[in-house]
TINUKE-500513 format. One line per field, with one value per residue (C-alpha): residue number from 1; residue in one letter; x, y, z. Coordinates in steps of 0.001 Angstrom, whole numbers. Example, Ala and Ser with C-alpha at 12.3 -4.5 7.8 and 13.67 -1.06 7.14 Angstrom:
// residues 2
num: [1; 2]
residu: [a; s]
X: [12300; 13670]
Y: [-4500; -1060]
Z: [7800; 7140]
//
This chain:
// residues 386
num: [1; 2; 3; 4; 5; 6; 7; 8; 9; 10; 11; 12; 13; 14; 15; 16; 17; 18; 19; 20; 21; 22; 23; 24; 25; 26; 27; 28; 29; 30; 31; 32; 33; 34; 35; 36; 37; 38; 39; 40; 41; 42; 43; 44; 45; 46; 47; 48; 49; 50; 51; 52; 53; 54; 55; 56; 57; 58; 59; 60; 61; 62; 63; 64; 65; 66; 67; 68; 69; 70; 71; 72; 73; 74; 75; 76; 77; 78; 79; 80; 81; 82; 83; 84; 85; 86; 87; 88; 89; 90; 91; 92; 93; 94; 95; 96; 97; 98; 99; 100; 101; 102; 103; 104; 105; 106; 107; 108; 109; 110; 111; 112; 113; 114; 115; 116; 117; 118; 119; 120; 121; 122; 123; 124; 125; 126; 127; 128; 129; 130; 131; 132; 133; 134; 135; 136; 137; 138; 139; 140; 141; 142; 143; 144; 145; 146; 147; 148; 149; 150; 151; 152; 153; 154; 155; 156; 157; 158; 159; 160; 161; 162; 163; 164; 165; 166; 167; 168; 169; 170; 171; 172; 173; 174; 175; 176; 177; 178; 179; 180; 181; 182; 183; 184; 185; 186; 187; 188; 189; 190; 191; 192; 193; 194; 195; 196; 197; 198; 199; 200; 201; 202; 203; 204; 205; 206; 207; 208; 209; 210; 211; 212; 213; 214; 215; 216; 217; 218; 219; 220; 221; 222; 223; 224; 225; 226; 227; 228; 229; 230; 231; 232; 233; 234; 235; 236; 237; 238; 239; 240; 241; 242; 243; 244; 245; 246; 247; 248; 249; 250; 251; 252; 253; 254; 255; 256; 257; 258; 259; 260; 261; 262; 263; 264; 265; 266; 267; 268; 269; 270; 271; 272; 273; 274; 275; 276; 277; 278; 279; 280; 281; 282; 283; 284; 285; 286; 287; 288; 289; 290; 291; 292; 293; 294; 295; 296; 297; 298; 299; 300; 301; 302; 303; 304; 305; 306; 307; 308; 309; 310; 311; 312; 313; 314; 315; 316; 317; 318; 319; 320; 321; 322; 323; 324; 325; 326; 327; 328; 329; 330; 331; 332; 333; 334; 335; 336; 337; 338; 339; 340; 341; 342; 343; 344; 345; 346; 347; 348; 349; 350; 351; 352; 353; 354; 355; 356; 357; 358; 359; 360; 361; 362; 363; 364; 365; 366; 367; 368; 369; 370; 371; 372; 373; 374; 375; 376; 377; 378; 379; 380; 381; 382; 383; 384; 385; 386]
residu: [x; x; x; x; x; x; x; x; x; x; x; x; x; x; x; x; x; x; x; x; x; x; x; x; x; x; x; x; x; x; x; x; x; x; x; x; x; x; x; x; x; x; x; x; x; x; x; x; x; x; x; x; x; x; x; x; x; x; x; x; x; x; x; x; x; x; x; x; x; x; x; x; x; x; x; x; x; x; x; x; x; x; x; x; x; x; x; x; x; x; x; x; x; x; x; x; x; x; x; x; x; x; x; x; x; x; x; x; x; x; x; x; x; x; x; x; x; x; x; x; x; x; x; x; x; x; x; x; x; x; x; x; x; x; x; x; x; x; x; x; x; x; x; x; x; x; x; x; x; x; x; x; x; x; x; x; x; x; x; x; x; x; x; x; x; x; x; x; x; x; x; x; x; x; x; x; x; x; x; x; x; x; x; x; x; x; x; x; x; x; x; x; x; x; x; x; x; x; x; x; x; x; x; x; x; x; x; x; x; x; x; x; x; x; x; x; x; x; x; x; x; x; x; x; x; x; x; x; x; x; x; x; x; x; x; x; x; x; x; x; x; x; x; x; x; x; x; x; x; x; x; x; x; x; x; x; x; x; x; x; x; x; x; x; x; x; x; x; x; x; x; x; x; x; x; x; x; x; x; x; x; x; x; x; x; x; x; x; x; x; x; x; x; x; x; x; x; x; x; x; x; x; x; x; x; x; x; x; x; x; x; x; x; x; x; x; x; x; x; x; x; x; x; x; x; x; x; x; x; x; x; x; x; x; x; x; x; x; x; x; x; x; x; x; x; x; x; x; x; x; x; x; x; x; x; x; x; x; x; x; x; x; x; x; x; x; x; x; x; x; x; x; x; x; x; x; x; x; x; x; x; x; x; x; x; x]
X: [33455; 32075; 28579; 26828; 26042; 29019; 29977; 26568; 25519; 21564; 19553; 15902; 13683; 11500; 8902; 6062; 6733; 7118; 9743; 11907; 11216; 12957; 15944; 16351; 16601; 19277; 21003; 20885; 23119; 25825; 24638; 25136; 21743; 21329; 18008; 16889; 14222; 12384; 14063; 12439; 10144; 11773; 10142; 6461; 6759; 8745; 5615; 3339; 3881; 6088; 6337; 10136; 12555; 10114; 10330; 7871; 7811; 7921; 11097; 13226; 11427; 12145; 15288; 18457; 21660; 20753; 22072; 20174; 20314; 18409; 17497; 15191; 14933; 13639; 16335; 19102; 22276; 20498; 19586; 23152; 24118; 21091; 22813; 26201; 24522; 22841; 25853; 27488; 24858; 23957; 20568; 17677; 14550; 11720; 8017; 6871; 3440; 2180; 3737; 6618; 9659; 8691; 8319; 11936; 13308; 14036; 12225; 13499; 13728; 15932; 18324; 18425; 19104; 22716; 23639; 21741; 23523; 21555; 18556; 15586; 12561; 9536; 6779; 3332; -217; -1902; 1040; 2045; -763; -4469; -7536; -5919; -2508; -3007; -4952; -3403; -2887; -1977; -2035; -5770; -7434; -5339; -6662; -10007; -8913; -7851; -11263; -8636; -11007; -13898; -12553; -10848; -13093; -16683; -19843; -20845; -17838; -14888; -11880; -8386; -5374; -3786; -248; 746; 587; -184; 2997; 4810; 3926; 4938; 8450; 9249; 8421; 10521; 13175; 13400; 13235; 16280; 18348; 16860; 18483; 21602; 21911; 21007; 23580; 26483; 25950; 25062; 26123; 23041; 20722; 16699; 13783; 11278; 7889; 6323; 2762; 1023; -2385; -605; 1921; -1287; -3327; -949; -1226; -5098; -4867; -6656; -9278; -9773; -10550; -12076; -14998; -14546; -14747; -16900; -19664; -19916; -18409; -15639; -16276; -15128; -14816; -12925; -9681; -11121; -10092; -12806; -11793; -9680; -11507; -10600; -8541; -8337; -9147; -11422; -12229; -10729; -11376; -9237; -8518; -8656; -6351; -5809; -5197; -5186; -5888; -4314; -5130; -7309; -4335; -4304; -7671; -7622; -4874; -6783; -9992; -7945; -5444; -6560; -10066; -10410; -13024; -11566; -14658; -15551; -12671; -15009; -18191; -19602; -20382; -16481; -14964; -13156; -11896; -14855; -17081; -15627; -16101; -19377; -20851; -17624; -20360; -21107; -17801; -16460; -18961; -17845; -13891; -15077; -16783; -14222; -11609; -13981; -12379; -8785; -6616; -5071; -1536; -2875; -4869; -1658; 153; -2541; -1790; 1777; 1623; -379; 1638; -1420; -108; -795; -298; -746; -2178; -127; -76; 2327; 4147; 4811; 6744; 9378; 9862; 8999; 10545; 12170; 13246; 15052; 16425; 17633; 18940; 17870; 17412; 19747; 20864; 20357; 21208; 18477; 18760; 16530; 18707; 19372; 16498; 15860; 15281; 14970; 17676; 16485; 15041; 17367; 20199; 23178; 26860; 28322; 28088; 25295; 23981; 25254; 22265; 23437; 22369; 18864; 19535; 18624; 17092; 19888; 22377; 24602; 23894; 27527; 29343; 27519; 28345; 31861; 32381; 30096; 30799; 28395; 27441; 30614; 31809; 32593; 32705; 29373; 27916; 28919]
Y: [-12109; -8533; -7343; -4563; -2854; -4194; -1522; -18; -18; -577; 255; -1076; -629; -2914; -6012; -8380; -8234; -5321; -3207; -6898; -7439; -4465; -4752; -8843; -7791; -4929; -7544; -9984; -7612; -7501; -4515; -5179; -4645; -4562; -5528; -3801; -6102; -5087; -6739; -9719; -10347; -9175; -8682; -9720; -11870; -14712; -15506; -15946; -19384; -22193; -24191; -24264; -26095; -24481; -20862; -18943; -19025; -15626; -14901; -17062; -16079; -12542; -12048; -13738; -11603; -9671; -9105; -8866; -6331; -6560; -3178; -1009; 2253; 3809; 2927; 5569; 2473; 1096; 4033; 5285; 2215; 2647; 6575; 4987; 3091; 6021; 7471; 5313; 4255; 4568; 3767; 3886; 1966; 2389; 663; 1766; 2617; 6296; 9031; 7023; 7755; 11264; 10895; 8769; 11529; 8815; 11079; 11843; 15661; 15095; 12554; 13798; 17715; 16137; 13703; 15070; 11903; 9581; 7694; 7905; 5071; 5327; 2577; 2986; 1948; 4878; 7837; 10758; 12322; 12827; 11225; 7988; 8523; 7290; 4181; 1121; -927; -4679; -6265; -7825; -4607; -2573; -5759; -4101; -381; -927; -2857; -6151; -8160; -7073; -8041; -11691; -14448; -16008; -13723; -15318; -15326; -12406; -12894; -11924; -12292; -16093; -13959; -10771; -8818; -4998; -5752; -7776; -4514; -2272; -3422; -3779; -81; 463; -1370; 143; 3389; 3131; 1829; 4780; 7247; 5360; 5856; 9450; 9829; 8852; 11426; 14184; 13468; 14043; 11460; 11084; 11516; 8569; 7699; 4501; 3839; 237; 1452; 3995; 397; -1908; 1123; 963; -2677; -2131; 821; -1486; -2735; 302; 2540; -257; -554; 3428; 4269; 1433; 2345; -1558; -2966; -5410; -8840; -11846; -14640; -17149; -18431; -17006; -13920; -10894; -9461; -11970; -15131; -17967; -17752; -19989; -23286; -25972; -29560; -32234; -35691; -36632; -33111; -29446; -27841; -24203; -22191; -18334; -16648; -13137; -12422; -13088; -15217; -17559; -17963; -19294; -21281; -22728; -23162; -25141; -26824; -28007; -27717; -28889; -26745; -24219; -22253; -21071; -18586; -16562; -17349; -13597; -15125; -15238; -13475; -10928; -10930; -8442; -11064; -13881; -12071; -11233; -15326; -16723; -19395; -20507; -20527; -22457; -25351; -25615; -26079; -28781; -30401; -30509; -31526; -34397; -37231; -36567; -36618; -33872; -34509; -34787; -31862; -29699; -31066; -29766; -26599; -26458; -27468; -24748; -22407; -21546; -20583; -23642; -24626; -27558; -26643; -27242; -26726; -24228; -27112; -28509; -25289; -26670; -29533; -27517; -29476; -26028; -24675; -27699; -28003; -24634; -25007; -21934; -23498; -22699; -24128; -21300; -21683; -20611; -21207; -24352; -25657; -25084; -24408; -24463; -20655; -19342; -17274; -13824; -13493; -11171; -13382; -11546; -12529; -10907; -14205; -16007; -13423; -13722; -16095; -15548; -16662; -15968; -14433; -15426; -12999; -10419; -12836; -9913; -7372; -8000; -7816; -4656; -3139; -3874; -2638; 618; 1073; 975; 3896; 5160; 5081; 9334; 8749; 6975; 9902; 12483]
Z: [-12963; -12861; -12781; -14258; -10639; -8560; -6204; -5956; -2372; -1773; 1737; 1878; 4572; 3006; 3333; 1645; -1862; -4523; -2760; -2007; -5983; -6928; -4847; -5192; -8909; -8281; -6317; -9289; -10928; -8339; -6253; -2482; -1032; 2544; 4009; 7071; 9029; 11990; 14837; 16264; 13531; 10410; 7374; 7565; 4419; 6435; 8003; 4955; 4839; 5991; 2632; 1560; 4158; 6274; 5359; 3514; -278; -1039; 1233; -624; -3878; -3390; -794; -2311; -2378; 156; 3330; 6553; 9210; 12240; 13806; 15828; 13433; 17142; 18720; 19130; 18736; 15399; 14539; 13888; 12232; 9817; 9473; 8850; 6272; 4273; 4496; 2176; 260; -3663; -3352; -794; -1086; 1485; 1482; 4963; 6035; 4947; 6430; 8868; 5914; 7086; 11014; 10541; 8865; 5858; 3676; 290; 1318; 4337; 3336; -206; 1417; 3190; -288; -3156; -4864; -3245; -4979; -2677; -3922; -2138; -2780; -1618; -2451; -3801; -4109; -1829; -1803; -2967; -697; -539; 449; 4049; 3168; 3593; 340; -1; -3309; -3976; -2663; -5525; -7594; -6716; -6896; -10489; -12021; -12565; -10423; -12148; -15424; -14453; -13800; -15358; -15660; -12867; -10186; -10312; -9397; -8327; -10519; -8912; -8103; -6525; -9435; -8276; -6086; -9356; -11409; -8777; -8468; -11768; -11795; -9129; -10234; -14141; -12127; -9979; -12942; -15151; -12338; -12022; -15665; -15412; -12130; -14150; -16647; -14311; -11030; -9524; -7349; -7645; -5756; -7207; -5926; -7268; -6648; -6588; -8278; -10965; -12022; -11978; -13551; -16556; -16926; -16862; -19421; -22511; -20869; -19230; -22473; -23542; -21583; -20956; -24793; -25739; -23327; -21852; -19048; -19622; -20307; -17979; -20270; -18147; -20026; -23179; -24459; -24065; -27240; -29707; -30782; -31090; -27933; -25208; -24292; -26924; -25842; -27699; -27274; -24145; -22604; -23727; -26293; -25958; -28856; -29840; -33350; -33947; -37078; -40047; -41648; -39056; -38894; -42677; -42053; -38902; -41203; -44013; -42062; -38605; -39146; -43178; -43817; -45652; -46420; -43022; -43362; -45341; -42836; -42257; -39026; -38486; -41512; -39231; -35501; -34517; -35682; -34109; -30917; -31546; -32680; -29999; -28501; -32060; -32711; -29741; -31068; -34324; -33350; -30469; -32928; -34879; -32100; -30531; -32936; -32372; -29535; -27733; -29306; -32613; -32039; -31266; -34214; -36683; -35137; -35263; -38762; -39555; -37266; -34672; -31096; -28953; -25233; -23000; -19525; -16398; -12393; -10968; -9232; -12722; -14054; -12373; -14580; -17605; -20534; -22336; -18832; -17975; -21807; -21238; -18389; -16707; -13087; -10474; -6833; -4371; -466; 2000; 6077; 5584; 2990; -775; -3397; -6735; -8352; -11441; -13329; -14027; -17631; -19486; -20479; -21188; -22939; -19741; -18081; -14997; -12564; -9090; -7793; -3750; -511; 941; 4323; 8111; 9720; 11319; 9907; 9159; 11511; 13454; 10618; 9345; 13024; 12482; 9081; 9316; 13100; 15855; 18421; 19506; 15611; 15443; 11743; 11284; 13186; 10969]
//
C-alpha cells in the first residue's frame, strides 16, 4: 500500500517534543525520517520518564517510524555521514539550542546555498531574532510568555495547561509548514527556508483571549472548568456527581430552560435573556441549574440533555481515554512495537479512503546507525563527501 509521502527522505536533529511531533507525523504518512540522537544519551526526551515497558512516555508517544542514528555532529566520521545524509535528503528539521544550526553550518543559508531544493525547518522558542532569540524556551515558560497561565486556573491559583501544548502547537505548525512547501516544491521546484517559533504558534492559539482582555480593558478571567465568556458552560452538580454541559447559543438555552430544566420562562429572564447576561449573573445562574439537577441522577441528567440536543460530557482520567467507549467502537487503537515491548497508540486523526497509516516501530537508540553507514557510506565513502 502506498502513502502520500513515500519516498520523501526526512533528517531531524531533533529532541523533547514539538520538533519529534512534526516529523512522527510526516512519518505517519510514509516519509522515511531519520532521527539523529546525540550519541550516548540520545534525545533528552527518553529520560523524562520511565513509565511504558520502562521507557519514557513521550518517546514512544512521539518517535514511531523513525529511524535512529547515533552520532557525534563534532565528530569529523559522523559528521560526514550526517553530510551524506543532507545530501539526499527532502527535508531537514532542526530544534537545537540558539545559534548551534549556525556554528554546525546546518543553517538554512548554507545547506540551502549547495541544494536550494532542500526544506530547511528550524524550531525555536522565541524566533531568529529580536531580544529573546538566545533565551532558552521549554514549554511551561512559553505557557507564561504567552498570558495562557494567567488565564487557566481559579481566581485564586493559575495554572499551566495539563499537556505540552506551546510544543503541541508548535509542531503542528511545523508540520502544516513542511507539507505546505512540499506542495509548493512540486509545482516549482524550489525548496524552503521555514522558521517556526514556540511563542508566535501558542501566541495564535492565545489570539481571543488576548484581544479580549486587550480590547475589553480587563484582565482575563480564570473561571476554573467554566467558560470565561459562554455561560452555561462547564461543570453543574447533580445529585450523585457533576454533569458538564455547554450552551452556544440563545436557542439552546430555551431548549435547556423548557426541556431539561421545565421552566420554560427563564429563557426570557433579563437576568439570562442573552449570553452576555449569562456571563454577567453566571453565580446566580450556576444555582438555579444545581438546583434543578439535585433530584436526578447523573444519567438522567444527561438524557434531558440529549433530548433536548445540549452538548454534554461525562468527566474522565487520562488513563481512562484508553478505554474510551467511541474509540474502542471505532476502532482507532493500534499495536505499535517499542524496545520494551509493543504498545497501544493512537491512529492519527485524519482518516483517509487511502487506507491505515503506516503505524511503525519506535526506535532504540542508534538502532540504525550501521545500517545507515552502510547504505549512505561512512568516512572513506568519496561519494558521501561530495
Amino acid at each position: 500500500m502506498s502513502h502520500p509521502l513515500e519516498g520523501i527522505t526526512v533528517v531531524a536533529l531533533e529532541q523533547a517534543v514539538a520538533a519529534p511531533l512534526a516529523t512522527r507525523q510526516l512519518a505517519d504518512l510514509g516519509a522515511r525520517v531519520i532521527k539523529v540522537e546525540r550519541r550516548g544519551s540520545g534525545d533528552f526526551a527518553r529520560g523524562y520518564d520511565r513509565t511504558v515497558h520502562g521507557q519514557s512516555s513521550y518517546f514512544v508517544w512521539l518517535n514511531r517510524g523513525k529511524e535512529s542514528a547515533e552520532l557525534d555532529v563534532k565528530d569529523p566520521e559522523d559528521r560526514v555521514l550526517l553530510d551524506a545524509l543532507l545530501a539526499r535528503a527532502d527535508v531537514f528539521v532542526q530544534n537545537l539550542a540558539p545559534g548551534a544550526a549556525e556554528r554546525l553550518g546546518l543553517d538554512a543559508g548554507t545547506l540551502r546555498a549547495v541544494r536550494p531544493e532542500l526544506i530547511h525547518c528550524s524550531v525555536s522558542g522565541y524566533g531568529p531574532d529580536g531580544p529573546y532569540r538566545t533565551k532558552k524556551a521549554y514549554d511551561l515558560l512559553v505557557q507564561c510568555e504567552a498570558g495562557l497561565v494567567l488565564a487557566t486556573g481559579t481566581p485564586d491559583s493559575p495554572a499551566k495547561a495539563g499537556f505540552s501544548v506551546a510544543d503541541i502547537a508548535t509542531g503542528m505548525y511545523a508540520y502544516s509548514g513542511i507539507l505546505t512547501a512540499l506542495y509548493e516544491r512540486e509545482r516549482t521546484g524550489r525548496g524552503a527556508t521555514l522558521s517556526v517559533a514556540m511563542l508566535d504558534a501558542l501566541g495564535e492559539w492565545m489570539s481571543q483571549p488576548a484581544i479580549f482582555s486587550h480590547y475589553g480593558g480587563e484582565p482575563a478571567r480564570r473561571t476554573g472548568a467554566q467558560h470565561p465568556s459562554i455561560s452555561p458552560y462547564g461543570p453543574f452538580r447533580a445529585g450523585d456527581g457533576t454533569v458538564f454541559l455547554g450552551v452556544q447559543n440563545d436557542r439552546e438555552w430555551s431548549a435547556l430552560c423548557r426541556i431539561v430544566l421545565a421552566r420554560p420562562e427563564l429563557a426570557g429572564d433579563p437576568r439570562f435573556r442573552t449570553n452576555v447576561d449569562r456571563v454577567a449573573n453566571d453565580a446566580e445562574l450556576t444555582a438555579v441549574l444545581e438546583s434543578a439537577f439535585a433530584a436526578s441522577t447523573v444519567r438522567h441528567t444527561v438524557d434531558l440533555l440529549e433530548r433536548a440536543g445540549i452538548a454534554n460530557a461525562e468527566l474522565r482520567t487520562p488513563g481512562e481515554l484508553v478505554d474510551h467507549p467511541q474509540l474502542r467502537a471505532r476502532n482507532r487503537w493500534r499495536a505499535v512495537e517499542t524496545p520494551g515491548g509493543p504498545i497501544q497508540a493512537l491512529l492519527p486523526p485524519v482518516e483517509a479512503d487511502r487506507g491505515a497509516p503506516p503505524m511503525r516501530a519506535v526506535p532504540a537508540l542508534g538502532e540504525h546507525t550501521a545500517a545507515l553507514r552502510g547504505e549512505f557510506g561512512g568516512e572513506d565513502d568519496e561519494e558521501a563527501r561530495r
